[in-house]
N, CA, C and O atoms as a Maestro MAE file, in Angstrom:
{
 s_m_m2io_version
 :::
 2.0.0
}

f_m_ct {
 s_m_title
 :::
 protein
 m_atom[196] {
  # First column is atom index #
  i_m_mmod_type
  r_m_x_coord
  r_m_y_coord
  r_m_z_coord
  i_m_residue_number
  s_m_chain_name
  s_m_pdb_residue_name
  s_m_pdb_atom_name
  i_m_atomic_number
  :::
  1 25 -14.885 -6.550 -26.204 1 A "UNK " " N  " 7
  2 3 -15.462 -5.216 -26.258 1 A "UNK " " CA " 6
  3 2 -14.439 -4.283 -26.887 1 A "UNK " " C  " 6
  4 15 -13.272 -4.341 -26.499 1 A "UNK " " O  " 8
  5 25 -14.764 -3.526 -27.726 2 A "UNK " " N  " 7
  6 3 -13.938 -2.554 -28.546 2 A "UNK " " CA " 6
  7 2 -14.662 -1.377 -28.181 2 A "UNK " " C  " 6
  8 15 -15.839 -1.264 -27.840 2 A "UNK " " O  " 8
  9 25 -13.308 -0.087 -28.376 3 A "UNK " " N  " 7
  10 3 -13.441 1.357 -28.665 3 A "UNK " " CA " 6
  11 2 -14.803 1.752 -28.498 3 A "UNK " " C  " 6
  12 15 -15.424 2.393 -27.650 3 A "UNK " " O  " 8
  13 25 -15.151 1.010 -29.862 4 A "UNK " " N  " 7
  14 3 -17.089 1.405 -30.564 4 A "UNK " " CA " 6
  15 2 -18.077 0.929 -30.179 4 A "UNK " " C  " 6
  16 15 -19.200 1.361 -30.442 4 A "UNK " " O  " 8
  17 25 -17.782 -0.216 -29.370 5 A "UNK " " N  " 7
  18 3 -18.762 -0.930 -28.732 5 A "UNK " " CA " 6
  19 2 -19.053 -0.090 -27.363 5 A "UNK " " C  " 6
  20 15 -20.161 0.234 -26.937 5 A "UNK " " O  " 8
  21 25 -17.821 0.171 -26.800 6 A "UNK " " N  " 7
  22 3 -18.272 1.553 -25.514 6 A "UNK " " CA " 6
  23 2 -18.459 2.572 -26.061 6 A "UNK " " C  " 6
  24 15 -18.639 3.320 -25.099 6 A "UNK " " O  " 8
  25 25 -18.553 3.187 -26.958 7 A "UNK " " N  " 7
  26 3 -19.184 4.248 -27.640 7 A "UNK " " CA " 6
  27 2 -20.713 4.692 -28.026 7 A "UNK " " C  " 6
  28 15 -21.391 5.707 -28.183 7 A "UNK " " O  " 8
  29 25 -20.825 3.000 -28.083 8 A "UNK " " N  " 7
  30 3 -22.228 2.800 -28.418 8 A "UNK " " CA " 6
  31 2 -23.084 2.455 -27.427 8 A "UNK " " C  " 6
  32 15 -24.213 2.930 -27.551 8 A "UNK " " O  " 8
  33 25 -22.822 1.540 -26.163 9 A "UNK " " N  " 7
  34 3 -22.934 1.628 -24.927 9 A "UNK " " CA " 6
  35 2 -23.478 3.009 -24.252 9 A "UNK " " C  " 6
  36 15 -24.605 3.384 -23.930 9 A "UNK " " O  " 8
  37 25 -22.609 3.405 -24.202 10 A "UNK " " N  " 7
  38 3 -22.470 5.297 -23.567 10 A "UNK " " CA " 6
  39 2 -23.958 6.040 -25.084 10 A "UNK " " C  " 6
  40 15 -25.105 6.379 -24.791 10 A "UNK " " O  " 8
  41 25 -23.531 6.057 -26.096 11 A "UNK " " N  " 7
  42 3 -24.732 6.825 -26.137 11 A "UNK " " CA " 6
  43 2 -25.913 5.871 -26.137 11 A "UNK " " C  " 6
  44 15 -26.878 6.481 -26.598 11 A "UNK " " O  " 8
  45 25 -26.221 4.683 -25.825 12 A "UNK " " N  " 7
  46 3 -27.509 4.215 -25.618 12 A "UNK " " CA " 6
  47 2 -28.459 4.535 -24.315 12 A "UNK " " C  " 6
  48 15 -29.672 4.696 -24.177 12 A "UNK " " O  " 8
  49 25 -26.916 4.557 -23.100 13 A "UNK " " N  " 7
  50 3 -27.217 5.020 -21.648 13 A "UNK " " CA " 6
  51 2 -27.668 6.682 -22.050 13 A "UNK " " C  " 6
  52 15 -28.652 7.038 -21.401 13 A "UNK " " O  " 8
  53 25 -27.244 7.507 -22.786 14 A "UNK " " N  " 7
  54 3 -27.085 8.841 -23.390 14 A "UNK " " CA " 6
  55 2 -28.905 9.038 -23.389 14 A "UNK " " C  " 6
  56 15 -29.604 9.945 -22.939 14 A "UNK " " O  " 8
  57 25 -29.198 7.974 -23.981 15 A "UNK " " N  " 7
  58 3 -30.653 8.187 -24.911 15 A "UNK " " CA " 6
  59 2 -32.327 7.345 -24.096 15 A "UNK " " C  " 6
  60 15 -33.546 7.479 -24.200 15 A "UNK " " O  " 8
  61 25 -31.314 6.472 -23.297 16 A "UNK " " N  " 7
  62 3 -32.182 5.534 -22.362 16 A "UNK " " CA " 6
  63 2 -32.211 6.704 -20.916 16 A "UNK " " C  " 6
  64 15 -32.539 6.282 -19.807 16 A "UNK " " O  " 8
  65 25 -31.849 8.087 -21.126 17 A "UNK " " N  " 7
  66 3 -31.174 8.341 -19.718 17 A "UNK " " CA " 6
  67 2 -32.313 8.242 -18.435 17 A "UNK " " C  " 6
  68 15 -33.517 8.209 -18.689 17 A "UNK " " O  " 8
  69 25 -31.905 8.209 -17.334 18 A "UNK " " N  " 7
  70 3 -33.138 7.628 -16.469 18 A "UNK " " CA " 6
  71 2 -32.724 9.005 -15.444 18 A "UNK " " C  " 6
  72 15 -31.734 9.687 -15.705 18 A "UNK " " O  " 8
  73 25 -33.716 9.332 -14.130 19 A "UNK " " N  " 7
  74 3 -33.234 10.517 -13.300 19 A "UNK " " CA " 6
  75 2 -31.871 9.978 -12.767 19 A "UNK " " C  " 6
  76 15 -31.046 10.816 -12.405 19 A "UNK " " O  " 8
  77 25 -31.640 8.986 -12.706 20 A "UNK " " N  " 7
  78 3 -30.110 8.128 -12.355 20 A "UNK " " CA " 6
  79 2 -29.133 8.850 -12.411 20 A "UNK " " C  " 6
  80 15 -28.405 9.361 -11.560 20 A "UNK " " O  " 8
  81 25 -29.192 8.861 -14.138 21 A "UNK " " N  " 7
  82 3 -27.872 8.818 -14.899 21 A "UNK " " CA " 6
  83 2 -27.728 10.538 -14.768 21 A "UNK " " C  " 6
  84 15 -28.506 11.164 -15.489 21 A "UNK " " O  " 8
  85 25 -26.658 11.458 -13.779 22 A "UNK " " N  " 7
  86 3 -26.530 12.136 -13.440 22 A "UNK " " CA " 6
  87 2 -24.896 12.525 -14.795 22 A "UNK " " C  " 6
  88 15 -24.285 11.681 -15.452 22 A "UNK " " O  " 8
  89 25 -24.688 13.905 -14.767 23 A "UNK " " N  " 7
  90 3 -23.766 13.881 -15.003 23 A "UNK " " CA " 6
  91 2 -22.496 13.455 -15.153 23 A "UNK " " C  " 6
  92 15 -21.791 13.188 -16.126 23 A "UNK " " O  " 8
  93 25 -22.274 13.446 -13.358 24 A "UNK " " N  " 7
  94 3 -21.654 12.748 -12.687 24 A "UNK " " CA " 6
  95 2 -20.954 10.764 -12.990 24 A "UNK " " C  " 6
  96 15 -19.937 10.078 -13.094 24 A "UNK " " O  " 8
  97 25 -22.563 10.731 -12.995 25 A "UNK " " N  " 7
  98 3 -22.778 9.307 -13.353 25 A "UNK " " CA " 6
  99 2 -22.414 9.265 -14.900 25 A "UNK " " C  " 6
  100 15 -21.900 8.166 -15.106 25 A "UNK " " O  " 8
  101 25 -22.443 9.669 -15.534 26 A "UNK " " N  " 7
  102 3 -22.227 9.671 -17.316 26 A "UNK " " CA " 6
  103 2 -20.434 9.628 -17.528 26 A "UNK " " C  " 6
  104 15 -19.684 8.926 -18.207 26 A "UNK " " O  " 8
  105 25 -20.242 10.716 -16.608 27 A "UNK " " N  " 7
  106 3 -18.883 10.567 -16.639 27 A "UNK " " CA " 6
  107 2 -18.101 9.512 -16.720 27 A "UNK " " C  " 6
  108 15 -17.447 9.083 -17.670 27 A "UNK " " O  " 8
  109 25 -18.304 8.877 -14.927 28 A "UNK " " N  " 7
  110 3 -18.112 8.024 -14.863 28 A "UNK " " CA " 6
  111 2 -18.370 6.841 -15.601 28 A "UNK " " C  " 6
  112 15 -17.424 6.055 -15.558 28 A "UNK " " O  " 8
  113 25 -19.534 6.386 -16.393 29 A "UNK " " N  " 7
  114 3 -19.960 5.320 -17.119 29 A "UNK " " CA " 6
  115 2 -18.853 5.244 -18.316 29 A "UNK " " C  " 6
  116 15 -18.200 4.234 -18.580 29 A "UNK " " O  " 8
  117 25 -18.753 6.619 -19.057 30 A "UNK " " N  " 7
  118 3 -18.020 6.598 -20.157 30 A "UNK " " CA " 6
  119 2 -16.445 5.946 -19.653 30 A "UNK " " C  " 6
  120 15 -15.984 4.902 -20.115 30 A "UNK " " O  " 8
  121 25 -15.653 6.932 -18.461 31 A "UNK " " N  " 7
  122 3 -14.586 6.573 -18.341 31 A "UNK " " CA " 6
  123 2 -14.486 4.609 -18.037 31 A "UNK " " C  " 6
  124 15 -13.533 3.953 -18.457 31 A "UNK " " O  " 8
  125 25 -15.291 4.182 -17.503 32 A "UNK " " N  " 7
  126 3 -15.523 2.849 -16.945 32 A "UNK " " CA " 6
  127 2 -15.377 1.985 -18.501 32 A "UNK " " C  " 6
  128 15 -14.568 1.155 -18.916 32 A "UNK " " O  " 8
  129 25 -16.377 2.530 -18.988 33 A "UNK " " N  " 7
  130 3 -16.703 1.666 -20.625 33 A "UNK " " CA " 6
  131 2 -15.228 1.529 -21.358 33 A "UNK " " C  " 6
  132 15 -14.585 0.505 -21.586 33 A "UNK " " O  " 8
  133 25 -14.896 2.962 -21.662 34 A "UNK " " N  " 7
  134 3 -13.564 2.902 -22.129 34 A "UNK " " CA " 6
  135 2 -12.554 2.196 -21.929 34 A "UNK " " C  " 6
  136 15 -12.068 1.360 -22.690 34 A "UNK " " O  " 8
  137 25 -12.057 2.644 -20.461 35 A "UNK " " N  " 7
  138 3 -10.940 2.239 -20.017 35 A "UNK " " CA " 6
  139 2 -11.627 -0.183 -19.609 35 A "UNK " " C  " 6
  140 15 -10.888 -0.989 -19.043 35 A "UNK " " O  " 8
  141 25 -12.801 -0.460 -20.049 36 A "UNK " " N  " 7
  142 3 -12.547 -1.544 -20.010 36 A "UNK " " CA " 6
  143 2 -12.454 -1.900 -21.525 36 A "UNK " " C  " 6
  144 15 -11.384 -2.333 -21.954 36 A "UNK " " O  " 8
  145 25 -13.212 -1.785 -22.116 37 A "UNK " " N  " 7
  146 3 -12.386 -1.820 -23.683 37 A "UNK " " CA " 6
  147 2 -11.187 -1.702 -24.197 37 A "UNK " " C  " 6
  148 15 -10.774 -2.265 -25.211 37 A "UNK " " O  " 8
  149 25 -10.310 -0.579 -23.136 38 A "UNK " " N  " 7
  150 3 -8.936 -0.450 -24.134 38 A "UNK " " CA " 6
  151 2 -8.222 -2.022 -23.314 38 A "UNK " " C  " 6
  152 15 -7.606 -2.869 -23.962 38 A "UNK " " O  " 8
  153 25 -8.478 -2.115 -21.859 39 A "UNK " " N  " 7
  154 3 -8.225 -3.557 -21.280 39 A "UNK " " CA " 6
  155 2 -8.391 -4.857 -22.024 39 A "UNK " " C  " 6
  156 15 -7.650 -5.832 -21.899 39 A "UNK " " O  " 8
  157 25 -9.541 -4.761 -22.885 40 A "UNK " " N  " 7
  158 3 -9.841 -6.200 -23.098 40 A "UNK " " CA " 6
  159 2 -9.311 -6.140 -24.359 40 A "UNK " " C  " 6
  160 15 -8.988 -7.266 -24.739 40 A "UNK " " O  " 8
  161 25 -9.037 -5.063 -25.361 41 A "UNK " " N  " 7
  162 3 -8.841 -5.233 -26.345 41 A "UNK " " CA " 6
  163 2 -7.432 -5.315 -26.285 41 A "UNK " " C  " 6
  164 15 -7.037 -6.038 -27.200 41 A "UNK " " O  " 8
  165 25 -6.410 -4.830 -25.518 42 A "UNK " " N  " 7
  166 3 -4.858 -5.172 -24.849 42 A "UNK " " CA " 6
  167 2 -4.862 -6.486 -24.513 42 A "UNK " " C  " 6
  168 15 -3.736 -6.967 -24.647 42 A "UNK " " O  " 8
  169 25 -5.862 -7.440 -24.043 43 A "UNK " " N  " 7
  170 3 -5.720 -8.775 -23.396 43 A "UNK " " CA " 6
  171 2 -5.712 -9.869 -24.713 43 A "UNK " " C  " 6
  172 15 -4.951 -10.836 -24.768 43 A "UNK " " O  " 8
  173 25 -6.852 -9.467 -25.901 44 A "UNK " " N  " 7
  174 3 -7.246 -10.126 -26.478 44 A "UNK " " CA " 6
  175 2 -6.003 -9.952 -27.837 44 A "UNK " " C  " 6
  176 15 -5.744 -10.877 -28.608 44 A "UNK " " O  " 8
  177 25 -5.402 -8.683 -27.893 45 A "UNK " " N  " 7
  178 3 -4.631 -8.213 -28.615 45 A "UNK " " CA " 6
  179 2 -2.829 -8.985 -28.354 45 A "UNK " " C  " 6
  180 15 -1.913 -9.362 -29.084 45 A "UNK " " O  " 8
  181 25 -3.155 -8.878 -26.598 46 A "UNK " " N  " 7
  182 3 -1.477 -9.244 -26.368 46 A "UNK " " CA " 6
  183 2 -1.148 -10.645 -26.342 46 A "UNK " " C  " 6
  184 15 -1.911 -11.611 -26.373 46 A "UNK " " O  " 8
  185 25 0.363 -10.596 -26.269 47 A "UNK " " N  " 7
  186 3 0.609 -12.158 -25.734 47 A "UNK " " CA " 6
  187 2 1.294 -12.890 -27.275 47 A "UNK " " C  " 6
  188 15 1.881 -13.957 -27.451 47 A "UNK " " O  " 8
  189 25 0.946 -11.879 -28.148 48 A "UNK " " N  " 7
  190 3 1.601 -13.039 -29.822 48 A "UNK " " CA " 6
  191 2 3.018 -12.291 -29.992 48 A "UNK " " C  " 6
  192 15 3.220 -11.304 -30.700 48 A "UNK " " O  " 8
  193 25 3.777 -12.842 -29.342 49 A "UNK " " N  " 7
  194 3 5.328 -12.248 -29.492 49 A "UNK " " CA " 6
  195 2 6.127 -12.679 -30.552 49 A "UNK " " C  " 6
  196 15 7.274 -12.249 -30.676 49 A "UNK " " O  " 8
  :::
 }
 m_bond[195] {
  # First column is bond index #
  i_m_from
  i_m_to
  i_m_order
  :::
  1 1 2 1
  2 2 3 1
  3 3 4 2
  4 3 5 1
  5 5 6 1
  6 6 7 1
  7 7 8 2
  8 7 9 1
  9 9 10 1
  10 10 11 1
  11 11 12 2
  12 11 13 1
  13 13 14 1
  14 14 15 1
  15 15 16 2
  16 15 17 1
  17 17 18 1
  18 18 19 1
  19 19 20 2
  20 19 21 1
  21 21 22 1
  22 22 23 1
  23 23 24 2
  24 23 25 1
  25 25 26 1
  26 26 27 1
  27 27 28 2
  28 27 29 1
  29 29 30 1
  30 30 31 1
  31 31 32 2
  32 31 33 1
  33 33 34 1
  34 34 35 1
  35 35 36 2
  36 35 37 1
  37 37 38 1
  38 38 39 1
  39 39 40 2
  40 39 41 1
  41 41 42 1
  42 42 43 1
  43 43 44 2
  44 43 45 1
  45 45 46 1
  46 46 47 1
  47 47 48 2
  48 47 49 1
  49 49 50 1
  50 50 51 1
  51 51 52 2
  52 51 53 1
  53 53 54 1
  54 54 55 1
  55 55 56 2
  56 55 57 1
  57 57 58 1
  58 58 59 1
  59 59 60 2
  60 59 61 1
  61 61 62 1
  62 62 63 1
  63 63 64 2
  64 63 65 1
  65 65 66 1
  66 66 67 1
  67 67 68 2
  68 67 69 1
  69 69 70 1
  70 70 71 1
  71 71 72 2
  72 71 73 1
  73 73 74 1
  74 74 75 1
  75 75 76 2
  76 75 77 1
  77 77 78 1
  78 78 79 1
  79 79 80 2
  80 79 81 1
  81 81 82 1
  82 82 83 1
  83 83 84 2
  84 83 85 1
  85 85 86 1
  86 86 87 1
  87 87 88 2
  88 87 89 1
  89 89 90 1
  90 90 91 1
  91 91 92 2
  92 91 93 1
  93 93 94 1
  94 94 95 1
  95 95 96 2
  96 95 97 1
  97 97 98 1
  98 98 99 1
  99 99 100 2
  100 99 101 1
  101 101 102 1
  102 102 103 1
  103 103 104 2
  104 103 105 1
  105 105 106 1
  106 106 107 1
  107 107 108 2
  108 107 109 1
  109 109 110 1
  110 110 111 1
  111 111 112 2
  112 111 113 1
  113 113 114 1
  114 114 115 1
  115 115 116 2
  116 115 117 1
  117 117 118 1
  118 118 119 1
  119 119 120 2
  120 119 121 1
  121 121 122 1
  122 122 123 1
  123 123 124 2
  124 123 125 1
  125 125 126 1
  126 126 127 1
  127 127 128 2
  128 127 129 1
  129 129 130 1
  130 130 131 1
  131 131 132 2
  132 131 133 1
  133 133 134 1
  134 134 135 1
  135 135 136 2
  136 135 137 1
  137 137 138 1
  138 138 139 1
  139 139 140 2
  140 139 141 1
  141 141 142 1
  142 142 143 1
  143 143 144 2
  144 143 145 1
  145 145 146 1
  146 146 147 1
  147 147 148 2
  148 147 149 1
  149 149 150 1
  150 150 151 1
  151 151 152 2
  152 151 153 1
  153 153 154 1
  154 154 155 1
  155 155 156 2
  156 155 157 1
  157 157 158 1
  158 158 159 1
  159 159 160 2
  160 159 161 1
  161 161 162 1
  162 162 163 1
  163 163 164 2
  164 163 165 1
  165 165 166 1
  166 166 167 1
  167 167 168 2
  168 167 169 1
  169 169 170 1
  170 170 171 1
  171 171 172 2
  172 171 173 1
  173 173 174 1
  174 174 175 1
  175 175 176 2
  176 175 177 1
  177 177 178 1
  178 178 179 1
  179 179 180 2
  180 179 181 1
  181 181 182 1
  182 182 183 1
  183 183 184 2
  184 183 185 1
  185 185 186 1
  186 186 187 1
  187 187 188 2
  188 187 189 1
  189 189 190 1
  190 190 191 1
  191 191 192 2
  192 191 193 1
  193 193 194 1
  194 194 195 1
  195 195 196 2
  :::
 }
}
């Protein structure tokens, strides 16, 4: 999962939005998406020394 791929994620939830997806909840989704993207792309990225 990359950057753009949670970017694109987040505005699909953006456009799909349901009474759910609260502010609150958006927030959170984005920070979640992100911060696992910059993870996987550090995992998939690290380790070639």
């Amino acid at each position: 999962m990359t950057v753009g791929t949670a970017s694109g994620l987040r505005a699909w939830l953006r456009a799909r939005r349901g009474a759910w997806l609260t502010p609150r909840r958006m927030r959170f989704a984005t920070v979640a998406l992100l911060s696992l993207a910059v993870l996987a792309s550090g995992l998939a990225l690290g380790g070639s020394a």
